[in-house]
N, C-alpha and C positions, 0 to 999 in steps of 0.2 A: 147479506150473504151468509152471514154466519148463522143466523134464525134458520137458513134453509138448509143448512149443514146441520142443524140439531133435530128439525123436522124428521129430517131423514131420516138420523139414528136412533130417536126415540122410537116413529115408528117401527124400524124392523126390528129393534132391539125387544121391543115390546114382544112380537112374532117367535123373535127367538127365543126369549123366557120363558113362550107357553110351548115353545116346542119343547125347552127343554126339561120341561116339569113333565108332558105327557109320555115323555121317554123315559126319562132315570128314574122320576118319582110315584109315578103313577103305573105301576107293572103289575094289578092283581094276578093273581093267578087262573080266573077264568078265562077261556079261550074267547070267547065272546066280548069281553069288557075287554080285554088285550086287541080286538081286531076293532073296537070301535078306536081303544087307543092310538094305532098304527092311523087310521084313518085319517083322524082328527088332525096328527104329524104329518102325515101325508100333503094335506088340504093346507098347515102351514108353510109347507116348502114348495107348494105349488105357488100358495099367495106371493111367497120371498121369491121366486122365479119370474111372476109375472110383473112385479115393482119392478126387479132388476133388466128384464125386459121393456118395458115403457120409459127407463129413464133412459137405454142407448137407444130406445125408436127417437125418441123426442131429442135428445140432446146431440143426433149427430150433425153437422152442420147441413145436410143436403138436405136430408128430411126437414129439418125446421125451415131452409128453405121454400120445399114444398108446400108446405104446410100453409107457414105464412104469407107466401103469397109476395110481389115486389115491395107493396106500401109499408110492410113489417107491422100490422095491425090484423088482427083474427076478428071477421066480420063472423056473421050469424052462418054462414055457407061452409067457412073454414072450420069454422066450433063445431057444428054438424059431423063434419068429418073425421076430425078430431076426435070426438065422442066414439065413433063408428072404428077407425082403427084401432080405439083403444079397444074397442070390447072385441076384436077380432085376434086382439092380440090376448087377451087375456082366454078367450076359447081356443086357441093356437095351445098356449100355453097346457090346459088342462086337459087339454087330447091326444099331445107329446107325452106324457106323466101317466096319464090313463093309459098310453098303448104300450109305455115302457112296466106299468105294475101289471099289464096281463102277459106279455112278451115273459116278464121274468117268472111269472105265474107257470105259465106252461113250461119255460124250461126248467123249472125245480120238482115239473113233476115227472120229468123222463126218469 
């Protein structure tokens, strides 16, 4: 239990170190190397949105439920699936973030 409490944390902690290098310490002054900058922060907070995502799909008791099925064993059918909502969730996620960076796009330029 505790191994998958530090899994956890290294991970995003990891995420959030490089987000927070290409924020504070990485700010050239070309407008260009500045937008790959934003980008790159962008693409980490969409990662950290899509983890934090997968861990309430999976860990709420109905969905795992679902998931697994009454034997409480994930056959090759249920892995399949499993595979398939993750990646649906994580394109969910990147479509939210993409329509909220041009939403805010166009209203900054009224």
């Amino acid at each position: 239990m505790i191994n998958k409490i530090y899994n956890f944390w290294t991970k995003n902690a990891i995420l959030g170190v490089l987000s927070i290098i290409f924020w504070f310490i990485v700010t050239p002054g070309m407008p260009e190397i500045r937008l790959i900058n934003f980008i790159v922060l962008l693409e980490l907070l969409t990662l950290l949105l899509c983890q934090l995502a997968v861990y309430i799909h999976y860990k709420s008791p109905v969905t795992y439920k679902i998931n697994v099925g009454k034997d409480d064993t994930i056959n090759s059918v249920e892995q399949h699936s499993l595979i398939a909502a993750n990646s649906r969730i994580y394109q969910a996620v990147h479509l939210f973030v993409g329509l909220i960076v041009v939403g805010v796009y166009f209203l900054s330029s009224i």
